[in-house]
C-alpha positions in Angstrom: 91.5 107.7 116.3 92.8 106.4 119.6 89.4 106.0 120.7 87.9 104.7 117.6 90.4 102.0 117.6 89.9 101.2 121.2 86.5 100.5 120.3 87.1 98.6 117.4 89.3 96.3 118.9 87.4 95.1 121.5 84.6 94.8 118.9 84.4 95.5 114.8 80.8 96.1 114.4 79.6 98.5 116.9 78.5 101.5 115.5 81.0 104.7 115.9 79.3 108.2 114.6 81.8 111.0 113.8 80.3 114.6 115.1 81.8 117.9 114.4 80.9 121.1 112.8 81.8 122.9 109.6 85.2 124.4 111.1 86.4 121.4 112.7 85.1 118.7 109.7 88.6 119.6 107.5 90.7 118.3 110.8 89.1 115.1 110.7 91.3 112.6 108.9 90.1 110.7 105.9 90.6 107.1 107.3 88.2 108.6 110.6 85.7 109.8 108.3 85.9 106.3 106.4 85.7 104.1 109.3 82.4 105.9 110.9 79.0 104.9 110.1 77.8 108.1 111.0 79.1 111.5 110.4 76.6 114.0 112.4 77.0 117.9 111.7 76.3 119.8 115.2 75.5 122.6 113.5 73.3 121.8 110.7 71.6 118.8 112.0 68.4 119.1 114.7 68.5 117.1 118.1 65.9 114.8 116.9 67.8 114.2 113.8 71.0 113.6 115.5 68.8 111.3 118.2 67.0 109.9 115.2 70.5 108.2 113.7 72.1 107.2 117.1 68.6 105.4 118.2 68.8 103.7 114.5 72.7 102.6 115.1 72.0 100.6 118.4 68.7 99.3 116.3 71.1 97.9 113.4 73.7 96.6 116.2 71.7 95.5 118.6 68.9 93.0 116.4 72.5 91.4 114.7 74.1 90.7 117.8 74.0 86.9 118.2 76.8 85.5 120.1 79.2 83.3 118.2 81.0 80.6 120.2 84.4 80.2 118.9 85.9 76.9 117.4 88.6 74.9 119.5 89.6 73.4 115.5 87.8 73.8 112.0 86.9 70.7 110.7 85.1 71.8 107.7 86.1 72.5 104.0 86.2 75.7 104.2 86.8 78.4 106.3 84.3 79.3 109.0 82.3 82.1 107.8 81.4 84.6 110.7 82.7 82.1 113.3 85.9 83.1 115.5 88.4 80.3 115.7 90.3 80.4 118.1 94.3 80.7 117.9 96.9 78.0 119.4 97.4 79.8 122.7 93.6 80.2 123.1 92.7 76.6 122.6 95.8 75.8 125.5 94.3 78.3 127.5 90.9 76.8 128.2 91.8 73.5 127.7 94.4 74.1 131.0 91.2 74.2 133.3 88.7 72.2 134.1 86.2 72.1 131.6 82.4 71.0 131.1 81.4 70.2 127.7 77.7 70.2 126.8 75.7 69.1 123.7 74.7 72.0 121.5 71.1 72.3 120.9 70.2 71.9 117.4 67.4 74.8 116.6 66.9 77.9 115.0 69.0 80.9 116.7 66.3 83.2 119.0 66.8 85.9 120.5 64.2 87.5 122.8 64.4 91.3 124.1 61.9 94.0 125.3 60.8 96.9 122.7 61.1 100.6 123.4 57.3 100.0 124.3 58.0 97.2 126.9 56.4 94.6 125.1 58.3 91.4 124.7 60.3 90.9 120.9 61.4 87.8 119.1 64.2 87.9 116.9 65.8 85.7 114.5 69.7 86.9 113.6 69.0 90.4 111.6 65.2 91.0 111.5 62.6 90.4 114.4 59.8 88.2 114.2 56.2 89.4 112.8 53.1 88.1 114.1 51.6 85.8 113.0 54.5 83.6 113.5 55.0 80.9 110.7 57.3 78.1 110.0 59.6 76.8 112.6 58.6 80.1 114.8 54.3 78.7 114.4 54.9 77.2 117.8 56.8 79.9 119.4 53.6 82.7 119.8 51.5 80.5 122.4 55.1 79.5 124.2 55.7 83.5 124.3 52.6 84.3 125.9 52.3 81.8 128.9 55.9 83.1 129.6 55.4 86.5 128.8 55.2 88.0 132.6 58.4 85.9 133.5 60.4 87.0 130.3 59.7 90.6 130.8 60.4 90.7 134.4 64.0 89.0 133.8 64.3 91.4 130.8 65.1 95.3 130.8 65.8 97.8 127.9 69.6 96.6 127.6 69.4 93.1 128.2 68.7 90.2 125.4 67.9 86.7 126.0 69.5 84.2 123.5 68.8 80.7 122.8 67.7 78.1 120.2 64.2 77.6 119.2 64.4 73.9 118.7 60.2 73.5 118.0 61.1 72.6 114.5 62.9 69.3 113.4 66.2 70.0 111.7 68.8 66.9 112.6 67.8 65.9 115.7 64.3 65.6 117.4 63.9 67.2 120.7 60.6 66.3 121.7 61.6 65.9 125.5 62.5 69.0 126.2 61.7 70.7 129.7 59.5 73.7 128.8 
């Protein structure tokens, strides 16, 4: 549980698979078993199997892994939905140093990564991106493949670039970007 908890408090969502055998299962306590998102039996279950379910755990983290930059204050209605606020102390903390403030780009979230098979992957928050790309992504494909070479070189197996797509018009146009 110690360990579990560790995990979970540096972060909620990644994935924690419970593994024991049919002696040791009854030891386990209930808020363990309830808390995993995997229970694997050593005994029962085959290698692949058992590789089968961790390989699809990082999958389901890893495509829903956007970062989230917290709020300084929530202006809005209502409360933030998946976005961290941050608490009094926070907000004194990094306002205490020096501090650069930038204009967020107003696109569609992106995320670009490198498959199992080394070819270069577009994602857009939980699902990647299937050719042919349509909608605010129709621009993206030809901007993919004259960067391709560069992309995958800065990219490895457990690295994931993030940015915005901002090829579409949503409140601002951005027509001047640098490429």
């Amino acid at each position: 549980m110690a360990f579990r908890d560790a995990v979970r408090g540096h972060n909620a969502d990644a994935p924690v698979s419970l593994l024991a055998d049919g002696t040791s299962a009854s030891a386990i306590p209930l808020a363990a078993m309830q808390s995993a998102h995997d229970f694997i039996w050593m005994l029962e279950d085959t290698t692949d199997f058992i590789g089968g379910h961790i390989v699809a755990a990082i999958e389901r983290y890893r495509i829903t892994r956007f970062p989230q930059p917290p709020h300084i204050a929530w202006l809005g209605q209502w409360l933030p939905r998946d976005d961290k606020l941050l608490t009094r102390r926070e907000v004194d903390g990094l306002l205490a140093a020096e501090l650069v403030v930038e204009e967020k780009l107003d696109g569609t979230n992106l995320g670009l990564s490198l498959g199992p098979d080394g070819e270069l992957r577009a994602q857009n928050w939980g699902q990647y991106l299937i050719h042919p790309l349509t909608g605010q992504f129709s621009r993206l494909a030809p901007w993919l493949a004259a960067h391709r070479f560069r992309l995958s070189d800065a990219l490895n197996a457990n690295l994931m670039l993030f940015g915005a797509c901002c090829a579409a018009r949503h409140s601002l146009d951005y027509a001047g970007l640098p490429d």
